[in-house]
Each structure stands twice: as structure tokens, then as C-alpha cells.
C-alpha positions as CSV (number, residue, x, y, z in Angstrom):
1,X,0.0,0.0,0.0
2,X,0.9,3.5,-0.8
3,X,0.1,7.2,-0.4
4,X,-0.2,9.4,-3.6
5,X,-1.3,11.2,-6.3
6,X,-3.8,10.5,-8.9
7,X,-3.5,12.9,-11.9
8,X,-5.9,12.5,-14.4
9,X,-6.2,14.7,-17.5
10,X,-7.3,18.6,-16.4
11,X,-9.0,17.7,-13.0
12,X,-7.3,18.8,-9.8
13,X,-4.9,15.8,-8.3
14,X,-6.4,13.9,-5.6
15,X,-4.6,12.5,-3.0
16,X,-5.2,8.5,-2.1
17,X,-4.1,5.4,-0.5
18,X,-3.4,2.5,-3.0
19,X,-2.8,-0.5,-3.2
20,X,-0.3,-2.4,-5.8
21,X,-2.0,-5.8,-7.7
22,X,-0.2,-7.5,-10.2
23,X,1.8,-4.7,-11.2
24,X,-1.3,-2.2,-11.4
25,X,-2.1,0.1,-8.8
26,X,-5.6,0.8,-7.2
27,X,-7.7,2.5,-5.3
28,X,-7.5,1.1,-1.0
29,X,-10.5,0.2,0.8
30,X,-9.1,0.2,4.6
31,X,-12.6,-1.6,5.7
32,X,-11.8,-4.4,3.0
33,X,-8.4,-4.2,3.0
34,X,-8.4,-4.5,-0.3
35,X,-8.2,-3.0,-3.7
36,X,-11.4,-2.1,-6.0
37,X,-11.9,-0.4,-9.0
38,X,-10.3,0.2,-12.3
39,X,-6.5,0.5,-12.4
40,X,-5.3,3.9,-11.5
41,X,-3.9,5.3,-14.6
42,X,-1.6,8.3,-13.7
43,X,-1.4,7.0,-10.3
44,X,2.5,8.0,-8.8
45,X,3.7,7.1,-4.9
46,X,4.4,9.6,-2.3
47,X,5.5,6.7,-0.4
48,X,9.8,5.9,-1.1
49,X,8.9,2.3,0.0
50,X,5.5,0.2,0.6
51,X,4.0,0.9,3.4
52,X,3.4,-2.4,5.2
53,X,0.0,-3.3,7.1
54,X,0.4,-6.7,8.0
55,X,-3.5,-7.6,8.6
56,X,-4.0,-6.5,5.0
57,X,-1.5,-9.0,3.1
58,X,-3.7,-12.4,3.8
């Protein structure tokens, strides 16, 4: 999991957590612990390394 910023065309960046799948990134659900949604396109860490929540990685 990550912090960072999603920049996508003209809109404002937003700032999210998200989570790395298969070499994609997405969008984190902390209830889930899981990823959802489409891949973040545009997507770049804030985070220099992953950010590790044990409970999440089952």
C-alpha cells in the first residue's frame, strides 16, 4: 500500500491510498483491506517504499 497522487487529464490531483495488484495500482478500501476499482492510470507514490499493514497481506 501507498500514499499518492492521482492525476488525471485537467481535474485537480487527488490524494489517495493505494494499493499495488499484479503490477497495477488501485484505489485502497481500509474496511476491505483490499483494492477495488479500475487501475489507477496516472497514479505515482508519495510513499519511497511500501507501506506495510500486516493484517492487509492475507
Amino acid at each position: 500500500m501507498a500514499q499518492g497522487i492521482l492525476r488525471s487529464g485537467a481535474n485537480e490531483p487527488v490524494e489517495l491510498n493505494a494499493v499495488c495488484q499484479n503490477g497495477s495500482w488501485y484505489a485502497y478500501d481500509a474496511k476491505a483491506q483490499a483494492g477495488y476499482g479500475p487501475v489507477l492510470e496516472g497514479f505515482v507514490s508519495d510513499t519511497s517504499s511500501a507501506v506495510w499493514l500486516g493484517s492487509a497481506y492475507k
